[in-house]
N, C-alpha and C positions, 0 to 999 in steps of 0.2 A: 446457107444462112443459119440452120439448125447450127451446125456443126463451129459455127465459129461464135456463136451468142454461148455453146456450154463452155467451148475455152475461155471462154472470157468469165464467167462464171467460176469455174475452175479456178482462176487463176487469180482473181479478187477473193475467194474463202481461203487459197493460199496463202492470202498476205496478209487477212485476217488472224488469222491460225498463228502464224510467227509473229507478228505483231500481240496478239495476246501471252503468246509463250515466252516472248521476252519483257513483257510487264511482270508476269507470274512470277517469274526467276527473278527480279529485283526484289518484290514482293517477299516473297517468300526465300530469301536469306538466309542461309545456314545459320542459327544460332547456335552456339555451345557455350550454356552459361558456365561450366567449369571451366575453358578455356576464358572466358571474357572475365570472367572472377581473378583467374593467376593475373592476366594483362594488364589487369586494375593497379593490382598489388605490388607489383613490380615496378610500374609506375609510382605509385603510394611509397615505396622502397625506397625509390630513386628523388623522391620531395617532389614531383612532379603529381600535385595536389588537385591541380585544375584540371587536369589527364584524370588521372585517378576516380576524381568525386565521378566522372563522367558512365565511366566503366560503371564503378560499384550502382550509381542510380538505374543504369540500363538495366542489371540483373537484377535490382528489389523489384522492379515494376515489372520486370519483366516474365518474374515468378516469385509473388508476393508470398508460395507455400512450401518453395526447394530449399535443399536444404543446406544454401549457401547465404539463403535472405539474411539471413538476422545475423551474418559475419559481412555483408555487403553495408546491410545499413549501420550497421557498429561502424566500419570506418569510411561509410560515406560521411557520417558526424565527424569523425577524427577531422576528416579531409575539412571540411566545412571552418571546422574550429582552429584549426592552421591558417586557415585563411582568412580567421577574421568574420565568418560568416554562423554568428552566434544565436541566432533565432532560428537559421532553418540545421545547424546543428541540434539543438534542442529539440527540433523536430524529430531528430533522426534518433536520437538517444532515448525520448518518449515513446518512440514506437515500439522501441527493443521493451521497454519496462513494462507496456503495457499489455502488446502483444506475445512477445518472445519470454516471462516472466522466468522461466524455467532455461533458458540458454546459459549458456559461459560466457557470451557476452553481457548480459543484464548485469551483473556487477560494476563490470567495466561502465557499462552507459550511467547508472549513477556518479560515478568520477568525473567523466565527461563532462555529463548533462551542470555539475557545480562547478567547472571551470569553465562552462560557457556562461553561464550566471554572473559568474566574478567577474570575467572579462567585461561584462553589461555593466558594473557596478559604476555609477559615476563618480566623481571627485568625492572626497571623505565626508563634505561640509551638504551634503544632497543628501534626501532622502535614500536609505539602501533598503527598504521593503521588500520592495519587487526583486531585488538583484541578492546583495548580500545576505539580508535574511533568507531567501530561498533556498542559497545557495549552504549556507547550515540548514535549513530542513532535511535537505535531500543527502547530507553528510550524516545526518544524524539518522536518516532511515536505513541508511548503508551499513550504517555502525548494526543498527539492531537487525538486521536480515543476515549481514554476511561478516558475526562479529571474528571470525578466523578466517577470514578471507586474505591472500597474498597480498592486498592492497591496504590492510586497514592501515598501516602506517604514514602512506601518502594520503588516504582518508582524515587522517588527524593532524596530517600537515596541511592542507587545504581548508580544513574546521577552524587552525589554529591561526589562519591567513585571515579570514572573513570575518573572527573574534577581531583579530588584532584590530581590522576597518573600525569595528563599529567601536571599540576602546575610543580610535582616532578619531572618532567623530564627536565622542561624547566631551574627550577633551579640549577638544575644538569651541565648547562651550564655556566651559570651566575656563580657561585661559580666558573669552571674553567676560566671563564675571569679573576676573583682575584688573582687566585694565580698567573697566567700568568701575572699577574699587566697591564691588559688592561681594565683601570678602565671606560673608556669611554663605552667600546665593555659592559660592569658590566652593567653601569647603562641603556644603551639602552636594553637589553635584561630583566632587573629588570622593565623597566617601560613597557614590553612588556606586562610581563607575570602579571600584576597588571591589566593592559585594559582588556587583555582576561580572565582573572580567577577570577574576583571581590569578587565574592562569596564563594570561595576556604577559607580553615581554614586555609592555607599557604600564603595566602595573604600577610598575616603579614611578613612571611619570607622575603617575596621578597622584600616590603618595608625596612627591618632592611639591606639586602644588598643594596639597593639603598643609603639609606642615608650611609653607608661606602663608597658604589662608590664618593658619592659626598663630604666623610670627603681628601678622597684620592686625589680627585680634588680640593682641599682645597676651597671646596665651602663651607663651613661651615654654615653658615646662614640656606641653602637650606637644609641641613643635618640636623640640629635643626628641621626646620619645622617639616619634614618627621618623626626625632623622637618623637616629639607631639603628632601626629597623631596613634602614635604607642604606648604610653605610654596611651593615652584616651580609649585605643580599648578593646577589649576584648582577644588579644594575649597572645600564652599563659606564664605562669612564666617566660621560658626560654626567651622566646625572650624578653621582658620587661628587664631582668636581663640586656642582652645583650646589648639593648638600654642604658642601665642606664649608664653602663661603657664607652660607644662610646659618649654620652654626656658628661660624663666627660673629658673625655680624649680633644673633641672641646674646652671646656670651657676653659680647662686648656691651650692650644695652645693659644687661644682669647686674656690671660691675658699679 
């Protein structure tokens, strides 16, 4: 009776035993965040993005202090922002800036972090607070941290993008001053957007509606000038076309 209650005992802590040592061994998974960092990347290589973000998230969380984190979370963002996933890309580029402030990636996540902002930006005629304006704050913090940085030139292509928006948006208004025939409201809001946007490729625009604001206010003279200036520029075909006609049409009133 002894003898067959210990086998039986025995033989239940055996199965225990291996039962617990095959949970363990699930459990406890070889990790090798250098290996799972390359697999990531390779993936990420190959546009397999949704692969990718998966890998690089396992290894930030998985060593929030090694010293792959802050190359993992850099283009866990990337991954993110290819796919359209622009708020928890910002997440992933904030953490590098504010944690990793000293990395080779923090430059980079400034880039990032204003092309997922621009992405966010809604149609021209919405407010761009939240989105375009950010997205020059953080261009213009780049500029002043890392002003010889390999990037700064895509830095001021991306500054030069988020300007041009908000040019569009102000003309968006200016153009409803005209039809509303409030040509006065035209030309103040046309010489606004001239002061603030100098640099804008739209420039030009706003000028070719100033000088209409001022054919309307039969300033004509003034409106001559302004087309000058616009005929000498670099503006492009269309607006030239546009000017050329609006000149004549002065000249012809003139005679």
């Amino acid at each position: 009776m002894k003898s067959r209650l210990y086998t039986l005992v025995t033989v239940s802590l055996l199965a225990i035993s291996a039962t617990c040592r095959g949970k363990a061994s699930q459990v406890e998974e070889p990790f090798n965040l250098e290996d799972r960092f390359r697999e990531a990347m390779s993936l990420y290589e190959q546009g397999q993005y949704g692969r990718a973000a998966a890998g690089f998230k396992s290894v930030a969380q998985r060593a929030p202090t090694h010293t792959y984190t802050d190359d993992a979370e850099y283009y866990l963002g990337m991954c993110y922002l290819l796919t359209g996933k622009t708020a928890e890309a910002r997440g992933a580029f904030n953490m590098i800036i504010d944690y990793f402030p000293s990395s080779e990636f923090a430059p980079l996540a400034y880039i990032g972090l204003a092309r997922a902002y621009l992405k966010e930006a809604p149609v021209i005629y919405r407010d761009q607070s939240k989105t375009t304006n950010e997205a020059i704050t953080v261009i213009e913090t780049f500029l002043r941290k890392y002003p010889d940085h390999e990037k700064v030139s895509e830095a001021k292509a991306i500054l030069a993008e988020a300007r041009d928006r908000l040019a569009a948006k102000e003309l968006t208004a200016v153009k409803v001053y005209e039809n509303l025939m409030k040509y006065e409201s035209e030309l103040h809001y046309a010489d606004l957007c001239i002061q603030e946007f100098p640099e804008s490729r739209l420039v030009w625009q706003a000028k070719l509606f100033k000088a209409r604001a001022l054919y309307f206010l039969f300033r004509d003279d003034e409106a001559l000038a302004v087309l000058g200036e616009i005929e000498s520029s670099d503006a492009s075909g269309e607006v030239k076309a546009e000017a050329a006609i609006l000149r004549n049409r002065i000249l012809a009133r003139k005679q």
